[in-house]
C-alpha positions in Angstrom: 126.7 45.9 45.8 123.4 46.7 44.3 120.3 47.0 46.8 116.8 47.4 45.9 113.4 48.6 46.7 111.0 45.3 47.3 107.6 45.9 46.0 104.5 43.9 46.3 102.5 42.0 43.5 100.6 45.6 42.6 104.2 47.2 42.4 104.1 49.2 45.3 106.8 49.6 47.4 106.8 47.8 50.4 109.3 50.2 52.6 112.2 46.8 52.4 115.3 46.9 50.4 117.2 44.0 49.1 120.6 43.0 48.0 120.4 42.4 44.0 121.6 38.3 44.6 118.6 37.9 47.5 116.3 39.4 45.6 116.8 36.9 42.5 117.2 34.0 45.0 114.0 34.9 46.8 111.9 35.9 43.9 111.1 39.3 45.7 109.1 42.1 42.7 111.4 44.7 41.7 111.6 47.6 39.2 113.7 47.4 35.9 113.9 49.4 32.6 113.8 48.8 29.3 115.0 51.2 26.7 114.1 50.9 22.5 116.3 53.3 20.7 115.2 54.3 17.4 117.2 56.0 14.7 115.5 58.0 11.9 116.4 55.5 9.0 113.3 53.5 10.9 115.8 51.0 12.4 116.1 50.2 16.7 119.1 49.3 18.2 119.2 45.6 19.6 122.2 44.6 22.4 123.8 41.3 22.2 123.7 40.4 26.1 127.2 38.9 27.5 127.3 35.4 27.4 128.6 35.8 31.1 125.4 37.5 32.6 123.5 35.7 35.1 120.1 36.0 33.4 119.4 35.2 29.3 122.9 35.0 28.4 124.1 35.5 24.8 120.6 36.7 24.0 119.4 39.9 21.7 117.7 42.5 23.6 116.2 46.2 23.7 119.1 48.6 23.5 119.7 49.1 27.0 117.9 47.3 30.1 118.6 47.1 33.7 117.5 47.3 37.7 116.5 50.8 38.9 118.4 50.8 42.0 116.9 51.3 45.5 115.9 55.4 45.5 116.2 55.5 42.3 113.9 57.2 39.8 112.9 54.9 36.9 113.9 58.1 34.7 117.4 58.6 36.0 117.9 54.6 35.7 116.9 54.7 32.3 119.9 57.5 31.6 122.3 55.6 33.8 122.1 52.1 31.8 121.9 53.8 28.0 125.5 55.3 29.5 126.3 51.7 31.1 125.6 49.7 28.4 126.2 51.6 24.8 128.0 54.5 26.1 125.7 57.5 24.6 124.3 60.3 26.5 120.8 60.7 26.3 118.7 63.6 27.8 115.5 63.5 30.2 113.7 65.5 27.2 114.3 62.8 25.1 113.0 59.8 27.0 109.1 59.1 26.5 107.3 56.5 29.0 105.3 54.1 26.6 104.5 51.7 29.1 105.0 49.5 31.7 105.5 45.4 31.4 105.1 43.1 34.5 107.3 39.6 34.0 107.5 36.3 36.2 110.4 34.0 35.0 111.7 31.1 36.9 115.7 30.6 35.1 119.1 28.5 36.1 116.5 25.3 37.1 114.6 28.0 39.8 117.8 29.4 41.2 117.3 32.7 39.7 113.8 34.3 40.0 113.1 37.1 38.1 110.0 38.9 39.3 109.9 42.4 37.8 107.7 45.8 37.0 109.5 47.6 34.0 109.0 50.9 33.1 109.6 51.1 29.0 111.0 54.0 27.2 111.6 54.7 23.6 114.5 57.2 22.6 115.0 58.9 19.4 118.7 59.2 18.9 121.4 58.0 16.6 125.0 57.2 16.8 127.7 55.1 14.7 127.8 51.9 17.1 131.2 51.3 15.8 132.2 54.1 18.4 130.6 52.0 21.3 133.2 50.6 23.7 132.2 47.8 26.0 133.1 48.6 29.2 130.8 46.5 32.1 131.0 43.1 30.5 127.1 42.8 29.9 127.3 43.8 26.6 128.9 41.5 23.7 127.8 43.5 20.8 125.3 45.6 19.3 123.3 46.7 16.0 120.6 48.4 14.2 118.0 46.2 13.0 114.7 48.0 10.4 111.6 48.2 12.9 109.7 46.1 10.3 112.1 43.5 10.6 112.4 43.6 14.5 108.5 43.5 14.7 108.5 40.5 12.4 111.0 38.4 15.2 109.1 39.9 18.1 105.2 38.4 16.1 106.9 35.2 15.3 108.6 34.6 18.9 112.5 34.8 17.8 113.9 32.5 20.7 117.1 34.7 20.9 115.3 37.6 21.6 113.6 38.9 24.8 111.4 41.2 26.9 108.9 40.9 23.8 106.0 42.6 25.7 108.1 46.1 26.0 108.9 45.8 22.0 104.9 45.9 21.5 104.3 48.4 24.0 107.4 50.8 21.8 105.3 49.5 18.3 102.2 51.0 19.6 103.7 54.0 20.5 105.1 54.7 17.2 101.9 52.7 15.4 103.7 50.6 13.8 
């Protein structure tokens, strides 16, 4: 059961915490991260979300993303999901805050209400993602896509691809 700290429209914390299913249903704002990593051959890895998951299902997105639990530091959330979802250990050196995003998205016909501060981090790290093993079901599959290409989808609005505002906030912080 995943509880979280409530914060108000500037992203404050408001001192409540939330189950993760009350918060959706009630459109409370919460905190979330979003993690870009890049390789040295230029490329980012993308995730293939599960078709199962509750919110943009069988969708491409940054390499890892999720809730930062209630106490949680955005930092230690960041390191917790890269594990979750690809199953790489990162390091706090190598994280590097380029941003935050702040998102409003009604989904499921306004049963699911997505209101959320996300702190965005780019990682420099590589891996063979033929070693990744799926393990929480929110992952289907993943891969490397070249940065020029990725940039190209995120300008032209690629439907199958989302949380577009963190991708341009990872751009600018490696001027591309």
């Amino acid at each position: 059961m995943e509880y979280f700290d409530i914060l108000d429209e500037e992203g404050d914390k408001t001192g409540e915490k939330k189950l993760r299913s009350e918060v959706h249903r009630d459109g409370d704002w919460h905190r979330n991260v979003h993690i870009l990593i890049v390789n040295s051959k230029g490329e980012a890895l993308l995730q293939h979300r599960s078709k199962d998951k509750d919110s943009h299902p069988d969708m491409w997105d940054m390499s890892s993303t999720g809730h930062i639990l209630a106490g949680e530091e955005d930092n230690e959330s960041a390191l917790r999901e890269i594990k979750e979802e690809v199953g790489i250990d990162v390091s706090l050196a190598q994280l590097k805050n380029v941003g935050e995003t702040k998102q409003s998205e009604i989904l499921k016909g306004g049963s699911f209400i997505d209101n959320e501060f996300a702190s965005v981090y780019l990682v420099q790290a590589g891996f063979d993602p033929r070693q990744v093993k799926f393990t929480d079901g929110e992952v289907q599959n993943i891969k490397w896509v070249p940065l020029a290409e990725l940039k190209k989808w995120v300008d032209e609005g690629k439907p199958d691809l989302i949380h577009r505002p963190a991708y341009k906030l990872c751009f600018k912080a490696i001027n591309l």
